[in-house]
C-alpha positions in Angstrom: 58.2 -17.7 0.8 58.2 -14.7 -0.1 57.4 -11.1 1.7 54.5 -10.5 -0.4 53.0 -13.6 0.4 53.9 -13.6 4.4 52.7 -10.2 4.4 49.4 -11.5 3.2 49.3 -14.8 5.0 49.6 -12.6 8.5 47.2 -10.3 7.8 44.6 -12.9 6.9 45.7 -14.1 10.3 45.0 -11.6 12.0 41.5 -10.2 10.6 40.2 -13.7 11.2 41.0 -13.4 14.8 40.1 -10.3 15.1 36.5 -10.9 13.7 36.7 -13.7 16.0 37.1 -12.0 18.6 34.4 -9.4 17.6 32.0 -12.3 17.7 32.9 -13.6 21.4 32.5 -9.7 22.7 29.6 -9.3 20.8 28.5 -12.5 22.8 29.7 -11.1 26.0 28.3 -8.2 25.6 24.5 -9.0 24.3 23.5 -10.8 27.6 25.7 -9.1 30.0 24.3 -5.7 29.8 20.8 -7.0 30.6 22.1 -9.5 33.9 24.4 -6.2 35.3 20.9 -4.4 35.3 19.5 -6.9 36.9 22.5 -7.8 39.8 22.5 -4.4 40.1 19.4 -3.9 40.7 17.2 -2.9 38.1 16.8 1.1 39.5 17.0 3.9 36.9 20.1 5.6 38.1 21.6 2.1 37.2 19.2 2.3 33.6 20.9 5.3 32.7 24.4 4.4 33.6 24.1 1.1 31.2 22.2 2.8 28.8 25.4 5.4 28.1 27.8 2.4 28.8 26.2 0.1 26.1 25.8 2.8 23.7 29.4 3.3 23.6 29.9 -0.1 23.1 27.6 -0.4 20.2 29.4 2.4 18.7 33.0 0.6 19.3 31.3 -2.9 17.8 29.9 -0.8 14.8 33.5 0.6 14.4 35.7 -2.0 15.1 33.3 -4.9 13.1 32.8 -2.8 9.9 37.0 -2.3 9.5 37.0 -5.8 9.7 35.1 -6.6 7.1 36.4 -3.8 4.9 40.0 -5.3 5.9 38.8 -8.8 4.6 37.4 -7.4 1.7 40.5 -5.8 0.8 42.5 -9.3 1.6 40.7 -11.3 -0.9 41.5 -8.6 -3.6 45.1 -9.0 -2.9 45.7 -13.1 -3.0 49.0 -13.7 -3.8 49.4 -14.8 -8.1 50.8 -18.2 -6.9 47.5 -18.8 -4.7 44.8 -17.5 -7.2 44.4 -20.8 -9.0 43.1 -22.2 -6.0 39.8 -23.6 -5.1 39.9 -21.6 -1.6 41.1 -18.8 -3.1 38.3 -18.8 -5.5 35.7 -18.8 -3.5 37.1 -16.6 -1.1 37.0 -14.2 -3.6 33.1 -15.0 -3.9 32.1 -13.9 -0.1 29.1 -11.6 0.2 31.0 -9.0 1.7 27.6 -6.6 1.4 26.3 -9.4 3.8 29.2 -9.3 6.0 28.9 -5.8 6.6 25.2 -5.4 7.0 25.3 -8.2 9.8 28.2 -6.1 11.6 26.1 -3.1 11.2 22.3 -4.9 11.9 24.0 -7.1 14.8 25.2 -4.3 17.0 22.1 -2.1 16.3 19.8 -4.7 17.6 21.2 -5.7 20.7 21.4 -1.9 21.7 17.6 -1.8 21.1 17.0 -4.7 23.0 19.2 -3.3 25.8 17.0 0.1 25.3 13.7 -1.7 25.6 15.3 -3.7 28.6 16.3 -0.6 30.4 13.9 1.8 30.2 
């Protein structure tokens, strides 16, 4: 194999798990905000606290989540010639990246505003 091609094969390795694991945080996060308030709780010292903690958070999700998805975009333009007449490779190619990204952005955004209306 080639260096082009291992190059390529690790770094759609390693965007897929790192989406991945933008997905389980994501899940940690979205609940565990709300429950901390609550253990915690529920006073508005503590409100506050979580409110600046979850905020940066969101901003770290939007970050991280969006260079993702510009990352895989930018995978799928670079497929290896010996790989492009595949089916996978294809339809790769086909992803609604505009989707992608607006979910990573959306996603984030919406469990901050949750946490907002659950805080305060």
């Amino acid at each position: 194999m080639d260096v082009k091609t291992q190059y390529w094969l690790n770094e759609n390795r390693n965007t897929v798990l790192q989406f991945i694991t933008w997905i389980f945080a994501l899940v940690l996060w979205g609940p565990g905000i709300p429950l901390a308030f609550g253990a915690m709780g529920g006073n508005s010292d503590m409100a506050v606290g979580l409110a600046v903690v979850t905020s940066a958070t969101a901003v770290g999700f939007l970050i991280v989540g969006t260079s993702v998805v510009t990352a895989y975009k930018n995978i799928t333009t670079d497929i290896p010639e010996e790989a492009l007449g595949l089916a996978f490779a294809q339809a790769e190619r086909k992803n609604p990246f505009g989707f992608f990204l607006a979910v990573t952005i959306l996603l984030p955004v919406a469990i901050l505003v949750g946490h907002f209306l659950i805080l305060f």
